[in-house]
C-alpha positions, -999 to 999 in steps of 0.1 A, spaced: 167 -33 67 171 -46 31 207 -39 32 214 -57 67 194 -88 53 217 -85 21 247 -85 41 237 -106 66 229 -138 38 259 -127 23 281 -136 54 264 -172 61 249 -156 96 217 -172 110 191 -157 86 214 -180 56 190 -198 39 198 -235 38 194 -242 2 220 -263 -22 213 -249 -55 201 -215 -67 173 -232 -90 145 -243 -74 121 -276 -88 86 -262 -97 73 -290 -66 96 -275 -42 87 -238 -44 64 -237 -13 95 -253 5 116 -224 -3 95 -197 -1 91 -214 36 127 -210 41 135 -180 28 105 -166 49 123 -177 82 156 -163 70 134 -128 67 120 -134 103 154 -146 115 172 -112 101 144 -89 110 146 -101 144 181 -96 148 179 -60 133 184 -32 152 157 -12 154 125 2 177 105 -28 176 66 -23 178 58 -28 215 40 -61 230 2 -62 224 -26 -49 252 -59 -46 253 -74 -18 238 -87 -10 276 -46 -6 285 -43 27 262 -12 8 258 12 30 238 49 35 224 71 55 203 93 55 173 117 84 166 116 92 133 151 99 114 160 141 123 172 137 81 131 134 75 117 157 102 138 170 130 129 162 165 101 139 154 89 113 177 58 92 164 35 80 197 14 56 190 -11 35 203 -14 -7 198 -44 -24 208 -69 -54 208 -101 -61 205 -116 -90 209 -103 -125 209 -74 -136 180 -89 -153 149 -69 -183 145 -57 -166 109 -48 -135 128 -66 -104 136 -70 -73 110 -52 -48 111 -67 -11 112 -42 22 109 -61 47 119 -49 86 110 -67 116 133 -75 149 121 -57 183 124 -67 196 160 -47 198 192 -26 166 186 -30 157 222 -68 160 218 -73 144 183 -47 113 193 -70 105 221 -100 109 204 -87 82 178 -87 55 207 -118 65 217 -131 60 183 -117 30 178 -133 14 212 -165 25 199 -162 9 164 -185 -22 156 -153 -43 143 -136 -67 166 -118 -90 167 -96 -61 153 -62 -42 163 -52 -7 160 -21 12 153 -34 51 160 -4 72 158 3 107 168 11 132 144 49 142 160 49 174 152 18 207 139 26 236 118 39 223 83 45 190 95 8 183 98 6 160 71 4 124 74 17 118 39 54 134 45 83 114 40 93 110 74 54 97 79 62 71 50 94 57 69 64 54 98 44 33 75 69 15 58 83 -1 93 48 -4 104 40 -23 74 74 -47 77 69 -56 117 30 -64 112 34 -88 79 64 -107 108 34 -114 136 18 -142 138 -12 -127 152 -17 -102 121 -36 -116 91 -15 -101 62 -46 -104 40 -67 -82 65 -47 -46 64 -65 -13 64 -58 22 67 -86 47 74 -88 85 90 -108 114 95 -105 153 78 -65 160 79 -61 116 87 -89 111 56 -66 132 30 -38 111 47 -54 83 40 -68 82 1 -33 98 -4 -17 66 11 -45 42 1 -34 51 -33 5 48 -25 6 18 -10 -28 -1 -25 -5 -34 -29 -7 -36 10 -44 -31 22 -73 -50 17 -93 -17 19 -94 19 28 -119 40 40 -111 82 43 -137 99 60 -144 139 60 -116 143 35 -116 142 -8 -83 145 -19 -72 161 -60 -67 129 -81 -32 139 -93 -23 131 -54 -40 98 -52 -46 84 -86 -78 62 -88 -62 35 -114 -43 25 -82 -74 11 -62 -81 -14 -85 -74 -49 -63 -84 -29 -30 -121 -22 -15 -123 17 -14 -150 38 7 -151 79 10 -176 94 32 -182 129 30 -208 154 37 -230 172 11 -222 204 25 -184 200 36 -177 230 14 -141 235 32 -113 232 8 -143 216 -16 -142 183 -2 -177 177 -12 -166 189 -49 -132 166 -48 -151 137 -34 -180 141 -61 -151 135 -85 -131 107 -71 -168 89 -71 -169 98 -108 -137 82 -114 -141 50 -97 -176 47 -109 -162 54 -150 -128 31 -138 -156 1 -127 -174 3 -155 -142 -6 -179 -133 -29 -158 -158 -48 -140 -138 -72 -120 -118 -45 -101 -128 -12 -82 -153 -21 -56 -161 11 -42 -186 29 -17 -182 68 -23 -210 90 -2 -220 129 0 -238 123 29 -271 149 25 -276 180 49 -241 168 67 -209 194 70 -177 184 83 -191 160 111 -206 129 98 -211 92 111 -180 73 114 -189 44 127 -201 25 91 -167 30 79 -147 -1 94 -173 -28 93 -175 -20 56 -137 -24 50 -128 -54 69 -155 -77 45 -124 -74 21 -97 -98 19 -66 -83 1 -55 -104 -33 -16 -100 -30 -9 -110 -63 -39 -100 -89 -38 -110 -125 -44 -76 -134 -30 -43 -120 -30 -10 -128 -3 16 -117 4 53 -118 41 53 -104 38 90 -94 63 107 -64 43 112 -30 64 140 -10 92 140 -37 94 97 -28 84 71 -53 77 32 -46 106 8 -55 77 -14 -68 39 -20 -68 25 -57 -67 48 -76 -90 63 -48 -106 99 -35 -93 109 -4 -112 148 -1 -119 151 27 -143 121 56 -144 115 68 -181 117 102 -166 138 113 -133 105 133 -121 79 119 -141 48 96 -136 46 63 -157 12 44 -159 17 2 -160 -16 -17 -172 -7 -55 -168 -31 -82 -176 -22 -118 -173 -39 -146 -193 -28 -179 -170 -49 -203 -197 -25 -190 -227 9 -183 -204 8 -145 -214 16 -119 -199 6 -86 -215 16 -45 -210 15 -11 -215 37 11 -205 31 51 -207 46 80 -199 17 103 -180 15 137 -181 -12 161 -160 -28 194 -172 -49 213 -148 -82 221 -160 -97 231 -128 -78 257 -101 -96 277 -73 -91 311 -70 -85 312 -32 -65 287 -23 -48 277 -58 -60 243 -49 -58 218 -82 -91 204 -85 -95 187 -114 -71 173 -144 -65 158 -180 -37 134 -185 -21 126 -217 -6 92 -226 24 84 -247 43 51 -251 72 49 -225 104 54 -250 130 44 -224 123 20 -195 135 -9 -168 116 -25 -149 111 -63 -129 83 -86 -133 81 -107 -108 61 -139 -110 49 -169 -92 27 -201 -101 -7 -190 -94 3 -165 -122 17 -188 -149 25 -225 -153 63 -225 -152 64 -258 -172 53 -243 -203 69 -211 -220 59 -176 -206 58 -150 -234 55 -112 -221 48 -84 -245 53 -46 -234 35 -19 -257 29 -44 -286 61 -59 -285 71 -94 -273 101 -89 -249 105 -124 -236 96 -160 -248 106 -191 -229 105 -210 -198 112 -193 -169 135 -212 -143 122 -208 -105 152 -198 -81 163 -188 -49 175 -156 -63 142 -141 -75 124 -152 -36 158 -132 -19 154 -104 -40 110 -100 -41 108 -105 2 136 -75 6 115 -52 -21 83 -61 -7 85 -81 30 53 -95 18 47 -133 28 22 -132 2 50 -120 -23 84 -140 -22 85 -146 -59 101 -175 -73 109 -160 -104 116 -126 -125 124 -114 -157 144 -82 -159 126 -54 -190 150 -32 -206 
């Protein structure tokens, strides 16, 4: 889709953006970003592509299909359901992705819309997809899952009747590993995420990531399969050590529910998460770029990666922006894992070190806007003690072209970047 967008401005077609010059006054930003919005619209719209189908009532069991590409998962087709409740808020309704468990597909899928028509949380809609295929595709974390998520993610932020501040993504047992995996992948694009009957190894979903999102894990105290009352006990450890360094961030709700195994009340879960409002461009993030399925993000809030210090590595980005002095401040680190933890059945990973050492070779872009800094005074950015950049920063049509094809994010068309070498 980013390509044909490229190509498409590139020709003058209908998603061309009507603009004379590439810099952009400071008091005409919100213009732009208005225009090159519609040009996004204009050239998804014109895409070819399975479309997500019309809205129904969650009565309808109204439901659809995307084949996924055979180069990710042959002969995968992704069913889903897509269904209201309630009547439209007049800023959209949320958003809830919903992943089931590892049963009978059939059985689980259709359990997932019952679910949802029980939960305490409309106005609301659901996607509840269908795992397309068992065996060793049973994971909803695979690549071919993550072009799934990615398109899902791209059409929603395009309707009018989604609130782009109102995403979540939740699940139960094999859907709740799905989900803190991808609640940690993707934390730039949900307001909050709530696994269930699940407890994931950190090194697959790093804590550091949830810092701008609400986060609940519910669990039973005696869920002793593949230790998910053990892995859960430790993801509540981290977030409750990660909140108390940083205060502002982390709001979490982890729970070993007592005398409960595998089947616990699910029904808390979404009326918890959708109290959150997502903040799509925090003044402080925190980022473990680390591969999911062999895949890494292109980029993470305001942070576009264009060169990795290592091919197969994990980097860790703390950035913390001081608006009041113009400053925008970062560490960079190379991140490496040692196992301290291993079962002796399953050769599960529980539980890790990680060692940090400046990043000695990097690129990366910062993308900023002007709730972030004040673009009529000089910006200075330092990166692991140094200072990289001092100056003004002039807003342009470039940086707004270049943020809404990395991220599709109304919240994020950027009208500025500066490039870190």
């Amino acid at each position: 889709m980013c390509d044909y967008f490229g190509e498409t401005l590139k020709k003058g077609g209908t998603a061309g953006v009507a603009v004379p010059e590439r810099r952009i006054a400071i008091n005409q930003i919100g213009r732009v970003r208005e225009a090159v919005w519609e040009a996004w619209r204009q050239a998804n719209e014109a895409f070819e592509e399975e479309k997500l189908i019309p809205l129904k009532s969650i009565d309808t069991a109204n439901s659809g299909k995307w084949l996924l590409p055979d180069s990710l998962e042959p002969q995968a087709t992704l069913n889903y359901y897509f269904v209201s409740k309630g009547e439209q808020p007049s800023g959209g309704y949320p958003l809830f992705l919903y992943l089931h468990g590892s049963g009978p597909r059939d059985r689980e899928w259709a359990t997932g819309l019952k679910l949802a028509q029980m939960f305490q949380d409309a106005p609301s809609l659901y996607f509840i997809p269908q795992i397309p295929n068992e065996g060793q595709w049973y994971r909803w974390y695979q690549r071919s899952k993550q072009f799934a998520w990615e398109r899902l993610l791209r059409q929603a932020l395009l309707r009018p009747d989604v609130d782009p501040g109102k995403i979540y993504v939740f699940g139960i047992s094999e859907g709740g590993y799905g989900s803190q995996r991808i609640a940690s992948f993707y934390a730039d694009y949900w307001a909050a995420a709530g696994p269930m009957a699940g407890g994931e190894p950190l090194k697959n979903a790093p804590a550091e990531n949830l810092r701008n999102i609400g986060f609940s894990l519910r669990t039973g105290a005696i869920d002793k399969g593949f230790y998910r009352n053990i892995l859960t006990g430790y993801t509540a450890d981290a977030l409750d050590s990660l909140e108390l360094l940083m205060p502002d961030g982390f709001r979490h709700k982890v729970e070993l529910i007592p005398e409960r195994g595998h089947h616990i009340d699910y029904a808390p879960t979404t009326p918890w998460l959708r109290n959150f409002t997502r903040n799509a461009v925090p003044h402080h993030v925190n980022w473990e770029d680390y591969p999911m399925d062999g895949r890494y993000r292109t980029g993470f809030y305001n942070i576009a990666v264009l060169k990795r210090p290592a091919a197969d590595g994990r980097t860790y980005y703390q950035m913390d922006i001081n608006r009041a002095e113009n400053k925008v401040t970062l560490t960079v680190d190379d991140v490496t894992y040692r196992t301290v933890q291993r079962d002796s059945i399953w050769g599960i990973e529980m539980k890790f070190e990680r060692d940090y050492k400046p990043a000695a070779q990097m690129a990366f872009r910062l993308y900023l806007d002007e709730t972030m800094i004040d673009f009529y005074r000089p910006v200075t950015v330092t990166v692991n003690g140094r200072t990289v950049f001092e100056g003004k920063i002039r807003p342009n049509i470039n940086a707004m072209l270049a943020s809404v094809a990395t991220f599709y994010d109304p919240r994020r068309i950027f009208p500025a970047f500066i490039d870190i070498k």
